[in-house]
VMD Tcl script that draws the C-alpha trace (Angstrom):
set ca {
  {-24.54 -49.51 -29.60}
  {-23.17 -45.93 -30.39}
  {-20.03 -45.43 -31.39}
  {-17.87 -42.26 -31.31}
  {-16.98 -40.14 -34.07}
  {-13.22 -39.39 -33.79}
  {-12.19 -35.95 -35.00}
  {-11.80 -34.96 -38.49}
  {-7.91 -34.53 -39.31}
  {-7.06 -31.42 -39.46}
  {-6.45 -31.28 -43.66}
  {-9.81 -32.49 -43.79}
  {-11.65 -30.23 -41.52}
  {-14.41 -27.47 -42.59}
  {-12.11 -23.82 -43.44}
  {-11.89 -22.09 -41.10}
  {-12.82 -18.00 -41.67}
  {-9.17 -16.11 -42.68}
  {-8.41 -14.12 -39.76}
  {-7.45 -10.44 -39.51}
  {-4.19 -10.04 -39.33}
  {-3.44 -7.96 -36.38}
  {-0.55 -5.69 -37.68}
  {-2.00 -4.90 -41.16}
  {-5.06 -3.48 -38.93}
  {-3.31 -1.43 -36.97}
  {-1.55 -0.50 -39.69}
  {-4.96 1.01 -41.75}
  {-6.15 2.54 -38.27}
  {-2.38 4.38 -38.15}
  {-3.17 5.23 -41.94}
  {-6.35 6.54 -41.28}
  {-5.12 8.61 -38.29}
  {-2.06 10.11 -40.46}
  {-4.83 11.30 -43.39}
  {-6.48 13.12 -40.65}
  {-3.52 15.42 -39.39}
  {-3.79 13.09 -36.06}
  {-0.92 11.29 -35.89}
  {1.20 11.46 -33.00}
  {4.68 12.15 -33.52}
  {7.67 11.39 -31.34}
  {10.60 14.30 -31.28}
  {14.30 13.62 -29.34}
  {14.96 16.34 -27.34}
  {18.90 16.38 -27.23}
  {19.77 18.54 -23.83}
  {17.44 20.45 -21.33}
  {18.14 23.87 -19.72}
  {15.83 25.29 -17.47}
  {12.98 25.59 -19.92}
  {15.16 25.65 -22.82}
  {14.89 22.66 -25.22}
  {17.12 21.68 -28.00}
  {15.87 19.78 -30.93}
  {17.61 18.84 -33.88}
  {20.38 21.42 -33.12}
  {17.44 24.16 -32.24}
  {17.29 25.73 -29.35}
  {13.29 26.44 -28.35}
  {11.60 28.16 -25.57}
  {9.61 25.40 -24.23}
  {6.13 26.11 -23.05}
  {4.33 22.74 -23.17}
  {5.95 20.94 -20.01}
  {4.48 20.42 -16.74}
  {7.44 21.54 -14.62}
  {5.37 24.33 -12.59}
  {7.84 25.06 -10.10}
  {11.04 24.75 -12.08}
  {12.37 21.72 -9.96}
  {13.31 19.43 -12.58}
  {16.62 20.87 -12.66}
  {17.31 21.86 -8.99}
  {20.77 21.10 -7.81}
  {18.91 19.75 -4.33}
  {17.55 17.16 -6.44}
  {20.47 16.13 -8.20}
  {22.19 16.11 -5.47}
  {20.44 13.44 -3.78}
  {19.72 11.63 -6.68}
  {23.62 11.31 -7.19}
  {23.85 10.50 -2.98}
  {21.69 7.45 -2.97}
  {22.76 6.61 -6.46}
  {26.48 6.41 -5.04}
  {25.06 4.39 -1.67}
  {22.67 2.22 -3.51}
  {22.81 1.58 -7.32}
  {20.24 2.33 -9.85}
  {17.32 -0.19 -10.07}
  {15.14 -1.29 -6.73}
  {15.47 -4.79 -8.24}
  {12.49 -6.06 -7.28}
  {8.87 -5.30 -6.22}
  {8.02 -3.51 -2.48}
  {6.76 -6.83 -1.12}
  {9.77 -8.85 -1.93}
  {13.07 -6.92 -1.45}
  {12.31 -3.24 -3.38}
  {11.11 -1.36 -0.61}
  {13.85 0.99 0.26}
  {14.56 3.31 3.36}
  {14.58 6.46 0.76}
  {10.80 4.81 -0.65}
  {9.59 4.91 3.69}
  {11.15 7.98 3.61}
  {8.97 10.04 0.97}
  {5.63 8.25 1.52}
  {5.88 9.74 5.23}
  {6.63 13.05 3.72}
  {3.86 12.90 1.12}
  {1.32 11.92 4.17}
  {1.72 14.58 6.16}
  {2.38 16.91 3.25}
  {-1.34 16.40 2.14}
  {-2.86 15.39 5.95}
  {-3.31 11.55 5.38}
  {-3.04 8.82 7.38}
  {-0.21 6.93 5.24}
  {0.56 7.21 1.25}
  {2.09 4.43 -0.72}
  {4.32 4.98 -3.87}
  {3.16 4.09 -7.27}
  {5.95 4.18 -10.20}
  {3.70 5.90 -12.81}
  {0.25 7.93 -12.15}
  {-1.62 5.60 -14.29}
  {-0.45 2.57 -12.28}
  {-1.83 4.39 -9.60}
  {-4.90 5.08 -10.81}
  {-5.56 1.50 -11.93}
  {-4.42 -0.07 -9.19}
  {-6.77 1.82 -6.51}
  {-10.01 1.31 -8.95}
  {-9.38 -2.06 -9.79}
  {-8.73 -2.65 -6.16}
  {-11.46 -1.21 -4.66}
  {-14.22 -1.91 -7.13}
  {-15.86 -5.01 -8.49}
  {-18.26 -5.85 -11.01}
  {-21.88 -5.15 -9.91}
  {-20.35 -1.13 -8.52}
  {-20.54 1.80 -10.17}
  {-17.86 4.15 -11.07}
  {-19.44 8.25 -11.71}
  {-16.85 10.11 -13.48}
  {-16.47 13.71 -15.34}
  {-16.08 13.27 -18.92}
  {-12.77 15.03 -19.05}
  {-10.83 12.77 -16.37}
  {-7.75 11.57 -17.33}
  {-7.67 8.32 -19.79}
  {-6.22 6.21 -16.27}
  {-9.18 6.71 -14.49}
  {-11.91 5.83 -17.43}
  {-9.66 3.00 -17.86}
  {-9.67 1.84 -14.28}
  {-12.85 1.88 -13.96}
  {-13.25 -0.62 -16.97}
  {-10.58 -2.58 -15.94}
  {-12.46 -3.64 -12.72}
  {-15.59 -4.71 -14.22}
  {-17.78 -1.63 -12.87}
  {-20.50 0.12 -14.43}
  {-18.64 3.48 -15.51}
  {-21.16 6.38 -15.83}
  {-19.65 9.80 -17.13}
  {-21.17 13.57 -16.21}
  {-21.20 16.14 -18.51}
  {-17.96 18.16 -17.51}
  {-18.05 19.73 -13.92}
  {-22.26 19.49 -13.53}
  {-22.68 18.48 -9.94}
  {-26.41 17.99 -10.78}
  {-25.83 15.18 -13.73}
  {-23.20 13.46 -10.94}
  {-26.10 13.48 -8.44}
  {-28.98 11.88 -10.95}
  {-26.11 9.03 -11.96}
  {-25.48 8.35 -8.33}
  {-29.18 8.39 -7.39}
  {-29.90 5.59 -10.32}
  {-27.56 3.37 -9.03}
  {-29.73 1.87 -6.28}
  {-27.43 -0.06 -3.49}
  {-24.64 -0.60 -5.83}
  {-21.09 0.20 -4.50}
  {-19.97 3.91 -5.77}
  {-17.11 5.36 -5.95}
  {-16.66 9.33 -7.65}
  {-13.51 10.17 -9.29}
  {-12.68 13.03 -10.91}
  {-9.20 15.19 -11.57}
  {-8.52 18.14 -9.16}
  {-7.29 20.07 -12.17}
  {-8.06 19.02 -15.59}
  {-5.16 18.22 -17.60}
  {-6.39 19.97 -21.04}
  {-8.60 22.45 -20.05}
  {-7.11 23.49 -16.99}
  {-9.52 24.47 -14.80}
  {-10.52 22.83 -10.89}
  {-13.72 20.51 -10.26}
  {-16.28 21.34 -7.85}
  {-14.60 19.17 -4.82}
  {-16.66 20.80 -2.17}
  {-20.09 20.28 -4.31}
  {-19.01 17.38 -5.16}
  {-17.49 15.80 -1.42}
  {-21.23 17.06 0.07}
  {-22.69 14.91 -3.30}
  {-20.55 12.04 -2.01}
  {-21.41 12.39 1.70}
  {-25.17 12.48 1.04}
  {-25.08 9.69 -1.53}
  {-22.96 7.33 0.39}
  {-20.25 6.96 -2.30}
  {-16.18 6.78 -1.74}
  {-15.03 10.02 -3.48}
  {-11.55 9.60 -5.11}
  {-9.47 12.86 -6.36}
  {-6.53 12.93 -8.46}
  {-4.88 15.87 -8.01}
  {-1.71 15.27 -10.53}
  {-1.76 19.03 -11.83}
  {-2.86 20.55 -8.53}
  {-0.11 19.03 -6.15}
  {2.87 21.71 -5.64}
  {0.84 24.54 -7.53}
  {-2.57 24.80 -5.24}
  {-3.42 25.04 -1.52}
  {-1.40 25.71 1.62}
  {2.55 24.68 0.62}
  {1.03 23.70 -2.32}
  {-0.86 20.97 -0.69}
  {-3.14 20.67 -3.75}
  {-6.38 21.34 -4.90}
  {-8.32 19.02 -1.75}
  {-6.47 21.19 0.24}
  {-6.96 24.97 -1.23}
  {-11.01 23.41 -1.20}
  {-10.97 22.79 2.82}
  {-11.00 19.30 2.67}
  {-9.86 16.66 4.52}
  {-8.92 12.78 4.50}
  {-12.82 12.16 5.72}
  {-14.32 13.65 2.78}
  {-11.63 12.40 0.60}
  {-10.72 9.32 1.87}
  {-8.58 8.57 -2.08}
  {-6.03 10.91 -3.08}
  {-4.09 10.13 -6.16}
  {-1.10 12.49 -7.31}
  {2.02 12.52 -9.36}
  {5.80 13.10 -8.47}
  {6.34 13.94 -12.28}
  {4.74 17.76 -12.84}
  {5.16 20.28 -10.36}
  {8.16 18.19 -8.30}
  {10.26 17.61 -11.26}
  {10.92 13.51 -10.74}
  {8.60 10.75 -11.74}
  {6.49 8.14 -10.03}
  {2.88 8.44 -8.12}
  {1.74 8.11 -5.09}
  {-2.10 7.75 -3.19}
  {-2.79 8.61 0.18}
  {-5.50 7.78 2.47}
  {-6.36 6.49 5.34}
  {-4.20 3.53 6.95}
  {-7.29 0.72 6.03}
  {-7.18 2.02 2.16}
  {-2.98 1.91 2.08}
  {-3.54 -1.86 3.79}
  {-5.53 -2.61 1.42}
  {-3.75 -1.62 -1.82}
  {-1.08 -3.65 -0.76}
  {-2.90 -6.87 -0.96}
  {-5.08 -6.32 -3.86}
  {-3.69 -3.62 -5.85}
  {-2.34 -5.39 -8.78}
  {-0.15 -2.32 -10.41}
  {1.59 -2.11 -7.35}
  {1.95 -5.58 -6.13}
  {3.32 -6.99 -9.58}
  {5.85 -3.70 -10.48}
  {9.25 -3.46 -9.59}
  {9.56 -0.91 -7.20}
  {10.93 2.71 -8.20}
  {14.97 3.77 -8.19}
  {15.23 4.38 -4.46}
  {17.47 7.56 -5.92}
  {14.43 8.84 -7.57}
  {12.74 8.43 -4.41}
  {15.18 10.84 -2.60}
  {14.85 13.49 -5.55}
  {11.34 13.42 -5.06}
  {11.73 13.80 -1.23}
  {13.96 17.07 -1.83}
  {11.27 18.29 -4.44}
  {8.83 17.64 -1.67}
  {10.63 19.24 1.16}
  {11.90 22.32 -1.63}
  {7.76 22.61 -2.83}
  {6.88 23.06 1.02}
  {9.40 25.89 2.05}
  {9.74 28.07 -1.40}
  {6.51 29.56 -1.70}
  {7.91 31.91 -3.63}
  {7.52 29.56 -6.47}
  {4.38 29.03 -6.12}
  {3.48 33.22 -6.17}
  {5.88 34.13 -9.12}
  {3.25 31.63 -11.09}
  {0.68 33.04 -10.12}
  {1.88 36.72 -11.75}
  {2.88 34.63 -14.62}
  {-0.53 33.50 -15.13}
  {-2.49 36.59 -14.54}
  {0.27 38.25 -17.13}
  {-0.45 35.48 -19.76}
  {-4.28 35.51 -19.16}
  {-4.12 40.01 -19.59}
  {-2.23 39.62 -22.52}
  {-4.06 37.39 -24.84}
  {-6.98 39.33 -23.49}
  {-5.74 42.51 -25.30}
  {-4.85 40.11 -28.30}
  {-8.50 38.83 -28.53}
  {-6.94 35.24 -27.79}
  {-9.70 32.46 -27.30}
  {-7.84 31.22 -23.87}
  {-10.33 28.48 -22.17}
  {-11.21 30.23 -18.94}
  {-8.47 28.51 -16.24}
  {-6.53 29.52 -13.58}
  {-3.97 27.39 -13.34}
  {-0.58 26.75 -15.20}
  {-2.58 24.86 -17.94}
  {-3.18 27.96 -20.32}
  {-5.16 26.32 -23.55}
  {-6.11 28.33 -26.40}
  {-8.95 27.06 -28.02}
  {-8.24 26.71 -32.06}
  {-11.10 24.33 -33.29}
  {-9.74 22.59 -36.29}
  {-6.62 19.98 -35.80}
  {-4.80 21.53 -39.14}
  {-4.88 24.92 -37.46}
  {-3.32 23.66 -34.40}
  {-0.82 22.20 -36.10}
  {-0.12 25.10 -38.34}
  {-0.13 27.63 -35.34}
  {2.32 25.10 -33.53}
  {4.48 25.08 -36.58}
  {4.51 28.75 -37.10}
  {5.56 29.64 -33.10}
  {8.49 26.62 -33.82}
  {9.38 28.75 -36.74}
  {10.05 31.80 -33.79}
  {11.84 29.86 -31.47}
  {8.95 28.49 -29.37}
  {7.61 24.83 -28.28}
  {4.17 25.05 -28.01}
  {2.09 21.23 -28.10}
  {-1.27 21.77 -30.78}
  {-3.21 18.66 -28.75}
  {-5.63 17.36 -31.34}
  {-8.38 14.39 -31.28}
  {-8.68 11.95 -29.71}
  {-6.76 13.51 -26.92}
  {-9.71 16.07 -27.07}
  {-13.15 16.39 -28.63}
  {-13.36 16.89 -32.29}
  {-13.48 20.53 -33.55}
  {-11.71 21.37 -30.00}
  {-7.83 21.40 -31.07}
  {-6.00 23.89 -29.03}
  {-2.53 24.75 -27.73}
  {-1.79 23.85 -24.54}
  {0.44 26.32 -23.34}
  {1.86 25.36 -19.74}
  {3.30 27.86 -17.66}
  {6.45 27.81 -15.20}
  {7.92 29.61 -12.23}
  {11.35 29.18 -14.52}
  {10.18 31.29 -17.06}
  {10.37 35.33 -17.66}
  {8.33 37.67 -17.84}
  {9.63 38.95 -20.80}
  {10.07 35.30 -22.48}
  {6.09 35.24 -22.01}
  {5.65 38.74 -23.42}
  {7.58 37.27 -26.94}
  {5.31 34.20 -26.26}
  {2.28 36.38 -26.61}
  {3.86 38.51 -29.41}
  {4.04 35.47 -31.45}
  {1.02 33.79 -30.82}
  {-1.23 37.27 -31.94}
  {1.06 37.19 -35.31}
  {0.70 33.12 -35.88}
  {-3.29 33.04 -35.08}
  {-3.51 36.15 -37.03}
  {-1.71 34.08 -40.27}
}
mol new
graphics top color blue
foreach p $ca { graphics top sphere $p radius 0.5 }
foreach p [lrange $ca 0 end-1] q [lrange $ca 1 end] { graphics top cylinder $p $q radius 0.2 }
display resetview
């Protein structure tokens, strides 16, 4: 009769292999990044002015934030930030579904719906929550996910997160988009892409790519975190300024953190997508909900981003100043339109060294270097605001000809 073989005790057992330790890995891979002029670096930035930074007792120009419209600052804001701080508290203290979901929250999503023509919108408290949340909700494994190669990291990493096959198009080629849909057979598919692209600053082809979507059968998903506020009628964004509606973009995605000067995200959509989220997005079921006093500032940055278009046009002189000048400097800008001004260096020292040498003149300019782009394509991202001069961008340019000259 067989008997069982109990198990060996445990100073007796075969070795197991030593593990990696964890830490000392990540320590080498932080190693190897420093050794490459690639490490990240994080800087305290003691007080804020308008677009006036102070660093370690300097005061810099800044030109590296994403405050288009020079509403991080507004005294509306503040104002009723400080109102339902005073009526309220600070934190939500819980998630929307359980007792989070404020009057001020209700508020701004039916301000943000009929800002960019949806049916409803439903609040997010970061843009990457957002973006995870709606591709992990509405995809599963067995779908495909078509994205441009430059998207933002959230929506490469939504896309992984639920299980799809991700598929990337070379940047902006309607054509490659249209082969990867076409080889997907009768797979779910779902197109993202960003309205404006965060590093090289320049629109997709929504139209080209809402009739690819139409034809194809696929859910086309924008998010518009760098057009919202800047682009389209009231600075609607870049689905609007394209002529297109909630039918050929069912999935809009955009931030409260760039051109409205708060923080938080929001997607918008028809009623059946918001319903949805709700039960199956995890980001948003599982978060606590934002400060309802952040929700209010974003509501006056809303309802100040509608009505000031002024904003809006003194950017738009900014940027065709900017683009004129560093055309008479011979300055390699990457050919955008928007408040997202890069200058193409190649190599991550030089960016770094050009950085250092405007810092040196009283400027904050970001040198963005790999992974955050491809290798050999370091540049300055130079971000533009309606708070800044035209003068303070003349010294801008001034500078940069004399540190790219070094």
């Amino acid at each position: 009769m067989p008997t069982s073989r109990k198990p060996a005790p445990a100073d007796t057992a075969v070795a197991a292999a030593p593990r990696p330790d964890l830490l000392d890995r990540l320590a080498v891979q932080t190693a190897i990044r420093n050794g490459a002029q690639l490490l990240r670096r994080l800087r305290t930035i003691e007080h804020a002015d308008g677009p006036w930074l102070e660093i370690g007792g300097r005061r810099l120009l800044s030109f590296c934030s994403n405050d288009y419209l020079g509403l991080a600052q507004h005294p509306q804001l503040v104002a009723a930030l400080k109102r339902v701080a005073d009526g309220e508290g600070v934190g939500s203290t819980s998630a929307h579904l359980i007792c989070g979901h404020r009057a001020a929250h209700a508020a701004l999503e039916e301000a943000l719906a009929a800002w960019t023509g949806r049916e409803r919108a439903l609040l997010f408290s970061t843009g990457y929550m957002a973006n995870l949340g709606v591709l992990q909700a509405l995809l599963a494994r067995g779908d495909v996910c078509v994205q441009d190669k430059l998207n933002h990291a959230c929506l490469l990493d939504g896309a992984q997160l639920a299980g799809a096959a991700l598929k990337r198009y070379p940047h902006a080629d309607v054509a490659a988009a249209a082969r990867q849909l076409a080889g997907s057979g009768e797979a779910g598919a779902l197109l993202a892409t960003d309205g404006v692209f965060s590093m090289d600053g320049d629109s997709a082809p929504l139209r080209e790519l809402a009739a690819l979507c139409a034809h194809q059968g696929a859910t086309f998903m924008v998010d518009d975190a760098h057009g919202l506020g800047v682009l389209g009628e009231r600075g609607a964004g870049s689905v609007n300024a394209a002529g297109l509606t909630q039918h050929e973009v069912p999935v809009l995605m955009a931030t409260l953190g760039k051109a409205l000067g708060c923080a938080g995200a929001f997607v918008a959509g028809p009623a059946a997508l918001i319903d949805g989220l709700i039960q199956f997005a995890r980001p948003y079921v599982y978060t606590t909900a934002m400060p309802p006093a952040l929700a209010a500032a974003a509501l006056a940055a809303v309802q100040l981003a509608q009505a000031e278009d002024w904003r809006r046009d003194r950017l738009s002189v900014l940027i065709s100043r900017f683009r004129s000048g560093a055309a008479q400097l011979g300055l390699p800008l990457l050919p955008s339109t928007s408040a997202i001004q890069p200058l193409l260096i190649g190599a991550a020292d030089a960016a770094l060294r050009i950085a250092h040498a405007l810092e040196q003149r009283g400027f904050l300019v970001s040198a963005i270097r790999p992974p955050t782009v491809p290798q050999g394509q370091a540049r300055l991202r130079i971000t533009l605001s309606a708070s800044h001069r035209e003068d303070q961008l003349d010294q801008l340019l001034e500078a940069l000809g004399a540190a790219v000259a070094q």
